[in-house]
C-alpha positions in Angstrom: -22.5 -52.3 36.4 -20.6 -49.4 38.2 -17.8 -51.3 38.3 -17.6 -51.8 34.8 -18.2 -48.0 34.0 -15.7 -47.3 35.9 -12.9 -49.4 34.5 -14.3 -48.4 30.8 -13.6 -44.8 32.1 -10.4 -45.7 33.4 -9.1 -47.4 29.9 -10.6 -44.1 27.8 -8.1 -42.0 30.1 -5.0 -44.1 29.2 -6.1 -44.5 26.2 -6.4 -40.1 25.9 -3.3 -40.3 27.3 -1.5 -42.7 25.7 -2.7 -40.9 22.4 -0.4 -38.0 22.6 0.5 -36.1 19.5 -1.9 -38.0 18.0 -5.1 -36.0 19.4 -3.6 -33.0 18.1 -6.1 -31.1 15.8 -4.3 -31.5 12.4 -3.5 -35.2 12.9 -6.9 -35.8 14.5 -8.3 -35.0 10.9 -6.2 -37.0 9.6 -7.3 -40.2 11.7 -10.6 -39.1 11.2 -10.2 -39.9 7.4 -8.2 -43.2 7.8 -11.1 -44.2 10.6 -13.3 -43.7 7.6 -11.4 -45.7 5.1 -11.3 -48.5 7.6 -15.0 -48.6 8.4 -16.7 -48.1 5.5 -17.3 -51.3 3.3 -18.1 -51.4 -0.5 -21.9 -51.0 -0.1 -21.4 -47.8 1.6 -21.4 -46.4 5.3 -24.6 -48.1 6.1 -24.9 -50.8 8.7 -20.7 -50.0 9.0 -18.8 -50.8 12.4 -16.5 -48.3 13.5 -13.0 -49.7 14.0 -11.3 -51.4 16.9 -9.1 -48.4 18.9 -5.9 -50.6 18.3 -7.0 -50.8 14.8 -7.3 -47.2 14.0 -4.2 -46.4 15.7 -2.6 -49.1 14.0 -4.1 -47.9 10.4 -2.5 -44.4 11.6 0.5 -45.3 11.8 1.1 -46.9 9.0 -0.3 -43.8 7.2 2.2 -41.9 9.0 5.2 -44.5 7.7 4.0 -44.5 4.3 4.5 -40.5 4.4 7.8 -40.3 6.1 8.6 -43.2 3.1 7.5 -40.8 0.7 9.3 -38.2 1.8 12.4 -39.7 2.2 13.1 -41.2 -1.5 13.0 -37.6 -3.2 16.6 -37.2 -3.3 18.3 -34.1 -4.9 21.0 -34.7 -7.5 24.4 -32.6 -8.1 22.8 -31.9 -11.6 19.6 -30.7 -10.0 22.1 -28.1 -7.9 23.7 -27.0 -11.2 20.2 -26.2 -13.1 19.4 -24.2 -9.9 22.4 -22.2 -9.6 22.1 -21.4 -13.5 18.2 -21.0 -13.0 15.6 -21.7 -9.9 12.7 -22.3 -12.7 14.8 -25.5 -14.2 14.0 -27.3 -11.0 10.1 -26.9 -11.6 10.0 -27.4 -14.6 12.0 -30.6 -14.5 11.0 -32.1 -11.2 7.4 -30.8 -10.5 6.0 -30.9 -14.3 8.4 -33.3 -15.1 9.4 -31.6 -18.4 13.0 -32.6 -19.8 15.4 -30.2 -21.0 16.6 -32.2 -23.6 19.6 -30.8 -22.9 21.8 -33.9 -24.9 21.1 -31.9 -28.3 23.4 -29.1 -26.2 27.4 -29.2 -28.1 28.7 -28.5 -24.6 27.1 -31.3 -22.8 27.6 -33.7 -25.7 31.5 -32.6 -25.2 31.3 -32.8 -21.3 29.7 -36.7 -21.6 32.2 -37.8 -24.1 34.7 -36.1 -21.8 33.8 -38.2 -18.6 34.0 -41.5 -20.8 37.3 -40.8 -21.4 38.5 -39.4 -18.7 40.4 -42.7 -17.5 43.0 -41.8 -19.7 44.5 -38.9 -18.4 47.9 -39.4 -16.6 46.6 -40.7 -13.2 50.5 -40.9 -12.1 51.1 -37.3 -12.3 47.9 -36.3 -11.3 49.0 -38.4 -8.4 52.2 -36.7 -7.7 51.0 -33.6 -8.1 48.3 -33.6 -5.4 49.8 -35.8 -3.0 47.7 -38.1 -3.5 47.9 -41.5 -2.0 44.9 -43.3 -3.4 42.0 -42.6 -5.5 38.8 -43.9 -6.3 37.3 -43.5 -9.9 33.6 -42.6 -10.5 32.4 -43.0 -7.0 28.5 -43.0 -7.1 27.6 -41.5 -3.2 24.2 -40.8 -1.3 23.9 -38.8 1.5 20.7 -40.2 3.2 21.7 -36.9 6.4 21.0 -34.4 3.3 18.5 -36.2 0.9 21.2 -35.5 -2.7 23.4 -37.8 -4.5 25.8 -37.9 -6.9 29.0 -39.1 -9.2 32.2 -38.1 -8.2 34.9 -38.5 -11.0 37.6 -38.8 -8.3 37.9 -39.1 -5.0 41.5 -38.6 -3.8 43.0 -39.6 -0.7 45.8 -37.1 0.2 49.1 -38.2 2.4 47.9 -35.5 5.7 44.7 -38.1 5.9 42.1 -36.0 4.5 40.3 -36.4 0.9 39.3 -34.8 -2.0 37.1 -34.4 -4.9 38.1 -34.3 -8.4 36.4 -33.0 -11.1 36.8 -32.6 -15.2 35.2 -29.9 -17.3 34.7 -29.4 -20.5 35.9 -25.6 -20.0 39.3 -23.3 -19.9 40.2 -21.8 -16.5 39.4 -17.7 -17.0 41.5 -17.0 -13.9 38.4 -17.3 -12.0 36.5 -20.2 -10.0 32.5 -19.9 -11.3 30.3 -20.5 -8.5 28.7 -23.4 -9.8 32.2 -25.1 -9.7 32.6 -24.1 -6.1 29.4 -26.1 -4.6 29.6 -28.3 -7.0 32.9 -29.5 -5.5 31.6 -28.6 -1.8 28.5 -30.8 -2.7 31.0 -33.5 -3.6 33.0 -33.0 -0.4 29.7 -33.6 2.3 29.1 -36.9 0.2 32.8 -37.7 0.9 32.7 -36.6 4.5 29.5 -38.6 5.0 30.3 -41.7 3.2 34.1 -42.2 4.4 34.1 -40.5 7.5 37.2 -38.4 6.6 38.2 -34.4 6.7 37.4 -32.5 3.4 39.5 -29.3 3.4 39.5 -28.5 -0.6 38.5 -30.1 -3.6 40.3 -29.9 -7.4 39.1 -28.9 -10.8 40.6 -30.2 -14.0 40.1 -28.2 -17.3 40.4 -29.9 -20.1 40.8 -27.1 -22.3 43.2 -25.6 -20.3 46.0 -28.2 -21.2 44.5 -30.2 -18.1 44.9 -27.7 -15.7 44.2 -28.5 -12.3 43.1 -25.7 -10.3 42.8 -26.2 -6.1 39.5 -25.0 -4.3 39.8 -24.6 -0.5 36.5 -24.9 1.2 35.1 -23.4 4.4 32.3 -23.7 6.7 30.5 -21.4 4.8 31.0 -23.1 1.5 29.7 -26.4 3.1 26.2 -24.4 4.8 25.7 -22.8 1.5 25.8 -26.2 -0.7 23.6 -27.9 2.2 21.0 -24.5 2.1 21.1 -24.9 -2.3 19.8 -28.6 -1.6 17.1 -27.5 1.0 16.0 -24.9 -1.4 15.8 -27.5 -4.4 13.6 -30.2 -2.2 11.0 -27.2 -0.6 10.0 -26.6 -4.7 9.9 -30.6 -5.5 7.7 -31.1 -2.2 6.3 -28.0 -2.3 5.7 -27.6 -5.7 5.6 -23.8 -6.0 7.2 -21.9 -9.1 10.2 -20.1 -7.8 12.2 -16.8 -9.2 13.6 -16.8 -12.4 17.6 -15.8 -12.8 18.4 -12.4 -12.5 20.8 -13.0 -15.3 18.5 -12.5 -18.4 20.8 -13.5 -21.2 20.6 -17.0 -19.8 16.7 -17.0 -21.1 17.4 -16.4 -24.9 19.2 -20.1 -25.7 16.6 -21.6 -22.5 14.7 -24.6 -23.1 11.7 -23.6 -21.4 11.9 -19.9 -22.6 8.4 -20.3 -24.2 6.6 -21.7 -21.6 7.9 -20.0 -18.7 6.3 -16.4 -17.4 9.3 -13.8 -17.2 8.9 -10.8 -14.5 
């Protein structure tokens, strides 16, 4: 009998040991509650067994998998970024409460849609030339699974000095000005690029349509690319989060908003 105390002793020590971050207090409440869904049965916790060790560690874990599962599917789209940058509230409102924007009754969206279905026809051979382009790609669907957002680039174009760069067409006339949203929306475009072909991204090009397709050049830097990746770890803390950001600063944007009678102003 002493012998066998003392080897179950022994195997309660590796066992504590073994256990790890597992014995920590959050994550012990949380196998206290999966020991409890194993054990008890449907007539109630009377006359239940607790669990086999292996078996509660092996229930934990799959918990744990299920989570990180969970977590990695929310993905952030290039859209989502541009409702941000225009206002934080859009994300909520969309994402958390799941509200649409109905934003295809909007004249410039209808006109930026039937612009990207057409966009095919615009002289690929000069805008070839022009850039230096080598070879492009048309309406390249990328995920970056390093940054958790995804997204449609119109163009990716592979330049003669070996690096790439995103295209994009807008509905718009260039104002002698780059908007901001234009800026990481390209940048955005570039870390898919980066990421998915494994090639430098030094600048990225904006076609406006209503500027005689002028193609305007956007040269990014480090600072572009940690400012896009911090707009995307801003949108997935209010989807997993769930907490109702700031409103713009910009207060003209509320008076043609889609949400501008259900959202609380400050």
């Amino acid at each position: 009998m002493a012998d066998q105390a003392k080897t179950d002793a022994g195997t309660d020590a590796t066992r504590t040991r073994a256990c790890g971050r597992e014995c920590e207090p959050e994550q012990a409440r949380e196998s206290a509650g999966a020991r409890s869904q194993v054990s008890v049965p449907e007539g109630g916790r009377e006359g239940a067994q607790e669990p086999a060790p292996g078996q509660a560690e092996g229930e934990r874990e799959r918990v744990r998998e299920r989570a990180g599962q969970a977590e990695q599917e929310i993905f952030v789209t290039v859209s989502d970024a541009l409702e941000y940058l225009f206002c934080p509230r859009f994300i909520f409102f969309e994402r958390c409460l799941m509200i649409p924007e109905h934003q295809e009754k909007r004249y410039k969206v209808l006109k930026g849609r039937e612009l990207h279905e057409v966009r095919e026809k615009v002289n690929r051979d000069y805008v070839r030339k022009r850039l230096n382009c080598v070879r492009k790609e048309i309406a390249v669907y990328l995920t970056s699974r390093k940054y958790h957002f995804k997204g449609e680039v119109d163009e990716v174009l592979f330049l003669e000095d070996g690096t790439a760069a995103p295209l994009d067409y807008k509905f718009a006339e260039f104002k002698n000005t780059i908007y901001r949203t234009h800026k990481y929306q390209a940048a955005l475009y570039g870390l898919l690029i980066m990421e998915h072909f494994g090639v430098e991204v030094k600048k990225g090009f904006v076609c406006y349509t209503r500027s005689n397709n002028q193609v305007v050049e956007i040269d990014f830097r480090e600072k572009d690319y940690e400012k896009a990746r911090q707009i995307v770890r801003e949108i997935l803390e209010i989807i997993q989060r769930g907490y109702y950001p700031e409103g713009t600063k910009q207060k003209a944007r509320c008076v043609d908003c889609t949400y501008r009678n259900i959202c609380i102003r400050n």
